[in-house]
C-alpha positions in Angstrom: -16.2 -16.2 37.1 -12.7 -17.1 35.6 -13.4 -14.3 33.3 -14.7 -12.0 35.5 -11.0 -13.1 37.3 -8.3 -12.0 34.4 -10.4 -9.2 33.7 -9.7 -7.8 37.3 -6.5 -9.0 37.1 -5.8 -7.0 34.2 -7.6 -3.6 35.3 -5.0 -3.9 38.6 -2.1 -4.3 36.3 -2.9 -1.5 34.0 -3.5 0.6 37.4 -0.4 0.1 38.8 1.7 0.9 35.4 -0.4 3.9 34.8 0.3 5.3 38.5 4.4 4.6 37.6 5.3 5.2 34.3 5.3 8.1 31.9 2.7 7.6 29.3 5.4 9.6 27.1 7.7 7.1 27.5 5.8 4.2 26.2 5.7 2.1 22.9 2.5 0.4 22.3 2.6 -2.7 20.4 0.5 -5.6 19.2 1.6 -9.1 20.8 -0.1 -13.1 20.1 1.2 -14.1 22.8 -1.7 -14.8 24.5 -3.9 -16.6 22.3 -5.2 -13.7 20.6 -3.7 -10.4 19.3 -3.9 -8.4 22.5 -2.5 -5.0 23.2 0.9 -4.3 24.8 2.8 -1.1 26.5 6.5 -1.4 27.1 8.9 1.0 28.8 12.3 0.9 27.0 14.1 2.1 30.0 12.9 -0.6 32.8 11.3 -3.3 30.1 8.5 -3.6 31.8 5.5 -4.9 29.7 1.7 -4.6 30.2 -1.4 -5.9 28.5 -3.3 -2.7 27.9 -6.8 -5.0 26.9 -6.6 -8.2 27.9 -9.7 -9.4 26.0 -10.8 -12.5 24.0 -11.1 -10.7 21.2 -8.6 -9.5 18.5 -7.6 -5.6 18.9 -5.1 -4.4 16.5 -3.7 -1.3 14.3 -3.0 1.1 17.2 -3.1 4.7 16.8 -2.5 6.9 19.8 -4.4 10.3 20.2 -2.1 13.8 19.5 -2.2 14.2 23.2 -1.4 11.0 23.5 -4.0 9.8 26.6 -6.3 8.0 24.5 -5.7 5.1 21.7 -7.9 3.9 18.6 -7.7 0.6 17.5 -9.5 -2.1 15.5 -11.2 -4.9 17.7 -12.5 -8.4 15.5 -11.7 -10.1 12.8 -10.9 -9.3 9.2 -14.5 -10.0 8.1 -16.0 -8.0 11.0 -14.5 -5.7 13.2 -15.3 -2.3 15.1 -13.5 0.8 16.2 -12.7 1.4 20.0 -11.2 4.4 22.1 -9.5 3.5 25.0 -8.8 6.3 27.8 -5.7 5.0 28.9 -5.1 6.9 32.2 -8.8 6.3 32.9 -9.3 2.6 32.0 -12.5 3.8 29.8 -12.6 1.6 27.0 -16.0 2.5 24.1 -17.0 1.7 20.4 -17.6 4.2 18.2 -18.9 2.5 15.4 -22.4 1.1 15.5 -23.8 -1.9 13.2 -22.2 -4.5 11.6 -19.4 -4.6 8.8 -15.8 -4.0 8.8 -14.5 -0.8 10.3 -10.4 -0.2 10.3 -7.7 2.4 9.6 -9.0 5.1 12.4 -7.2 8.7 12.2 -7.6 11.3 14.9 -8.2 14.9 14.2 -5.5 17.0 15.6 -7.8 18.3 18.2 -8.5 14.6 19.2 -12.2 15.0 19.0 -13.1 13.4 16.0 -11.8 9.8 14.1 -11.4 9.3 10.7 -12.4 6.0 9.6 -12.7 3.3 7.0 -16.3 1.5 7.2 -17.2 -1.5 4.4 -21.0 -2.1 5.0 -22.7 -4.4 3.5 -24.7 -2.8 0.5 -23.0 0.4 0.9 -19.3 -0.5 -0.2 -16.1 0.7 1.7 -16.5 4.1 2.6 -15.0 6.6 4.4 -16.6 8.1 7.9 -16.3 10.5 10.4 -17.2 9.7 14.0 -17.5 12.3 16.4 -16.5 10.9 19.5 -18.2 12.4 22.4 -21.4 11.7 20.5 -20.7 8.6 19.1 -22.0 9.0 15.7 -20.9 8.6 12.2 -21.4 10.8 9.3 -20.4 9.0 5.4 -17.2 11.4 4.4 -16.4 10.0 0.7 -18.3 9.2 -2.3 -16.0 7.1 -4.3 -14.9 3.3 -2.9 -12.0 3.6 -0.6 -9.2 1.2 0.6 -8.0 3.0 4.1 -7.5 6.4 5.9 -4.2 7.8 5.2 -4.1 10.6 7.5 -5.8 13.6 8.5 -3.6 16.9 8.4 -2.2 18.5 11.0 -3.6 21.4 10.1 -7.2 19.8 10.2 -8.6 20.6 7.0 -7.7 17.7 5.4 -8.5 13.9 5.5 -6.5 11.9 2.8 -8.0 8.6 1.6 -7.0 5.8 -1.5 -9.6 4.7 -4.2 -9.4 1.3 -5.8 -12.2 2.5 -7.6 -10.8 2.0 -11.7 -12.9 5.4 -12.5 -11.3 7.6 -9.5 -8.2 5.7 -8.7 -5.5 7.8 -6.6 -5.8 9.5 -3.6 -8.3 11.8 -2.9 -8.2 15.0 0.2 -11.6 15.8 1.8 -12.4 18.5 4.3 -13.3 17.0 7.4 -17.0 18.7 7.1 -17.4 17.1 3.9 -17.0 19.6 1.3 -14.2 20.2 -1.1 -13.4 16.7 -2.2 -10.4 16.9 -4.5 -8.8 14.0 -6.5 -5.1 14.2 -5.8 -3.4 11.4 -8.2 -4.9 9.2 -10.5 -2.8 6.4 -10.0 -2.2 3.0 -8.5 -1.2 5.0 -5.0 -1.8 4.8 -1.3 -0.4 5.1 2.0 -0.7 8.9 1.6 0.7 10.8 4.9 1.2 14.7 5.4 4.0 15.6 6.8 3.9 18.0 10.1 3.6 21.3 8.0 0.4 20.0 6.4 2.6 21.3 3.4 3.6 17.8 1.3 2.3 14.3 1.1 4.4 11.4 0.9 3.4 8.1 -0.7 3.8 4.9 -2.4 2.9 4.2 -6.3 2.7 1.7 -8.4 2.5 4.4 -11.6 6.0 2.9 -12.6 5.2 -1.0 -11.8 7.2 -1.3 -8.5 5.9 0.3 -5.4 8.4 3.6 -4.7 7.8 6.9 -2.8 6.8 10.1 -4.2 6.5 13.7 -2.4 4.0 15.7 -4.0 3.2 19.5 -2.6 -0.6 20.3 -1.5 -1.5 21.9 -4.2 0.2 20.1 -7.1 -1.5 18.0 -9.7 -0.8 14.8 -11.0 -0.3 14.9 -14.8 -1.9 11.2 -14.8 -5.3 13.1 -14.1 -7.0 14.3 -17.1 -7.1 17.8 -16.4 -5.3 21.0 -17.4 -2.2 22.1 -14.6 -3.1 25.5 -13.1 0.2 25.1 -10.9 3.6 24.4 -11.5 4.1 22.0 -8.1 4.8 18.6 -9.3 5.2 14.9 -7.9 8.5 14.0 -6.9 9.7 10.6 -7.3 12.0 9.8 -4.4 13.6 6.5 -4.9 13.7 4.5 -7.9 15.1 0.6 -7.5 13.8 -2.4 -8.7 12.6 -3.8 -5.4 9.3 -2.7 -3.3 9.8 0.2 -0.8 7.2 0.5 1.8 6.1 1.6 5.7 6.9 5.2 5.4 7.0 7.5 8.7 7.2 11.0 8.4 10.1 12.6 11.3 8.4 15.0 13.5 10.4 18.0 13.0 9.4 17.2 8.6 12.9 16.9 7.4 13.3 13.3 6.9 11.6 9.7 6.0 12.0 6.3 7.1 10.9 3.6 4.9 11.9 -0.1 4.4 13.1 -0.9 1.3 14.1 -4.8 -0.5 16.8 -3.3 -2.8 19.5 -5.2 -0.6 17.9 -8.8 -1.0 15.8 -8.4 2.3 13.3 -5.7 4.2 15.9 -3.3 5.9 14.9 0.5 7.1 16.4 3.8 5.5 16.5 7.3 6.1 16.1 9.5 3.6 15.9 14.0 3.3 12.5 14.6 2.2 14.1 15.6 -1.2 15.3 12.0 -1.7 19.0 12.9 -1.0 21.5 11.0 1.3 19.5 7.5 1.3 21.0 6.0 4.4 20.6 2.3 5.2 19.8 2.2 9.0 19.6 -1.6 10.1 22.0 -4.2 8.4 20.4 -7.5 8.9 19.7 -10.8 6.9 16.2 -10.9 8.2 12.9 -8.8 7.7 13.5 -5.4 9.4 10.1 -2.8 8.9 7.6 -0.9 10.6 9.7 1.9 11.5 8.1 4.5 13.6 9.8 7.9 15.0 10.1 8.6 18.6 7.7 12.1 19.5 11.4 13.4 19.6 12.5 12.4 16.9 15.7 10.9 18.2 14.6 7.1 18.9 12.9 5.2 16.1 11.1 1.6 17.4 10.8 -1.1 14.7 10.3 -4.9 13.9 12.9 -7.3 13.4 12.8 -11.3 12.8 16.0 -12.0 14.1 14.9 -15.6 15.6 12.6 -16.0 13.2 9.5 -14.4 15.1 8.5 -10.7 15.5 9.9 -8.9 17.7 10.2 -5.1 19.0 13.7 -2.9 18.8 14.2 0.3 19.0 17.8 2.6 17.8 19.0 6.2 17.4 18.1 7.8 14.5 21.6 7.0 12.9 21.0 3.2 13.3 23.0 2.9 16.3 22.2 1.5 19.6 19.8 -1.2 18.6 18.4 -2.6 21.5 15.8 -5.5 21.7 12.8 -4.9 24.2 10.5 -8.1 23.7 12.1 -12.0 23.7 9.9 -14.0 23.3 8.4 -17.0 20.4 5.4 -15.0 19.6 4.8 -12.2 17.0 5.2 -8.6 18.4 4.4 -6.1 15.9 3.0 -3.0 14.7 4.6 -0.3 17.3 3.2 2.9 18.2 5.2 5.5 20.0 
């Protein structure tokens, strides 16, 4: 009965801040601070903050829908774990992975009909899926060993994927209906995202021995792949310091990238022209600044900071001014979604 309780407790809650705020408005976050890593919504005008799950079990790795009314996120642990959709407006929460393994790293199709996903089952490796989800099901998308979703293009004929596999390692682009899979790089790479055009990817290597960005045009080739160029687009190597660079978020109008970078001693967030010109250091802090995310504006960017030694949510303008904490508190807060 106690659960039966906090769960009603929590559907009132999420009813009352879906009939007062604007859904637009709202960064979604991951927060401990209840035992278990729940879901959070906060409005960075009024501050008000609302468990979106409220479950015993772990939900993680938020991504919101292009229309922004639904979410995907993991649910479980890092052995096992599933897929969910949650309606937000609606309160309709659902799974969209069946069976047991480890499913994480969901993508939503532009149309927001369909989720790319990562799914390691056992006997059948880590692979990459595609779930349909007003039918629930799941159709096998890759055929190489894969190590997370990158990001499915705005255009939609494109999901990008990263291969740990020693014989295909890089990133590969597959059309959604599972034809036309293409090996991009051949190198130690990942985190591939395209930018809004569906014209460039942006993502981190290892090729060099420290992780830095590269910008590569869709229909460039990598000269680490064994294979004759039949185009003269290349891979551009954005920054090039000693110290890892990470987290990268494409701006929504495709001119810039955020990233967090070590070069200054700790993790602080940059800006950067999608050329690699005017590297601009955004936060100045002695702690661990990262996950930067853009605003769907483009003018706010929300991002981590351990300034009392826990995670918590900020947000600033897209010069670095104006930082402003949202969440206080001596649990971890992490992992925003705007």
């Amino acid at each position: 009965m106690k659960i039966n309780v906090c769960m009603m407790l929590t559907l009132c809650s999420v009813i009352l801040w879906t009939a007062c705020s604007s859904s637009s408005n709202l960064i979604y976050f991951v927060s401990d601070r209840d035992g278990q890593l729940d879901i959070y919504s906060i409005d960075p005008e009024s501050g008000e903050e609302v468990n979106v799950t409220g479950t015993a079990e772990d939900e993680y790795d938020i991504v919101l829908s292009p229309d922004r009314k639904s979410m995907a996120f993991s649910v479980g642990s890092k052995k096992s774990s599933s897929v969910d959709i949650l309606k937000i407006k609606e309160i309709e929460r659902f799974t969209i992975t069946k069976g047991t393994g480890r499913f994480t790293t969901p993508r939503w199709s532009p149309d927001g009909n369909q989720i790319a996903l990562m799914g390691d089952i056992k006997n059948k490796g880590a692979k990459v899926y595609i779930s349909d989800i007003q039918k629930s099901s799941l159709a096998r998308l890759s055929d190489v060993e894969a190590i997370g979703v990158g990001d499915w293009s705005k255009s939609g004929d494109s999901v990008l994927f990263s291969s740990s596999d020693r014989q295909k390692l890089g990133i590969h682009d597959r059309n959604p209906d599972g034809v036309n899979q293409r090996q991009v790089t051949c190198g130690e790479d990942y985190g591939a995202i395209w930018s809004p055009d569906s014209s460039q990817i942006a993502f981190i290597s290892k090729r060099d021995g420290n992780p830095d960005i590269y910008v590569m045009d869709k229909k460039a080739s990598d000269d680490m792949c064994d294979r004759g160029k039949e185009s003269r687009l290349e891979i551009y190597r954005l920054t090039e310091s000693d110290e890892p660079e990470y987290d990268l978020s494409w701006s929504p109008d495709g001119k810039k990238l955020l990233f967090v970078t070590e070069r200054d001693g700790n993790a602080e967030i940059y800006v950067m022209e999608t050329s690699g010109n005017k590297q601009t250091r955004l936060t100045y802090n002695d702690v661990k600044d990262h996950q930067p995310v853009w605003s769907p504006d483009g003018k706010t960017i929300a991002f981590v900071s351990e300034l009392d030694g826990d995670s918590d949510i900020f947000i600033m303008n897209d010069k670095g001014e104006r930082q402003t904490r949202l969440t206080n508190n001596e649990s971890e807060d992490f992992g925003p979604s705007w």
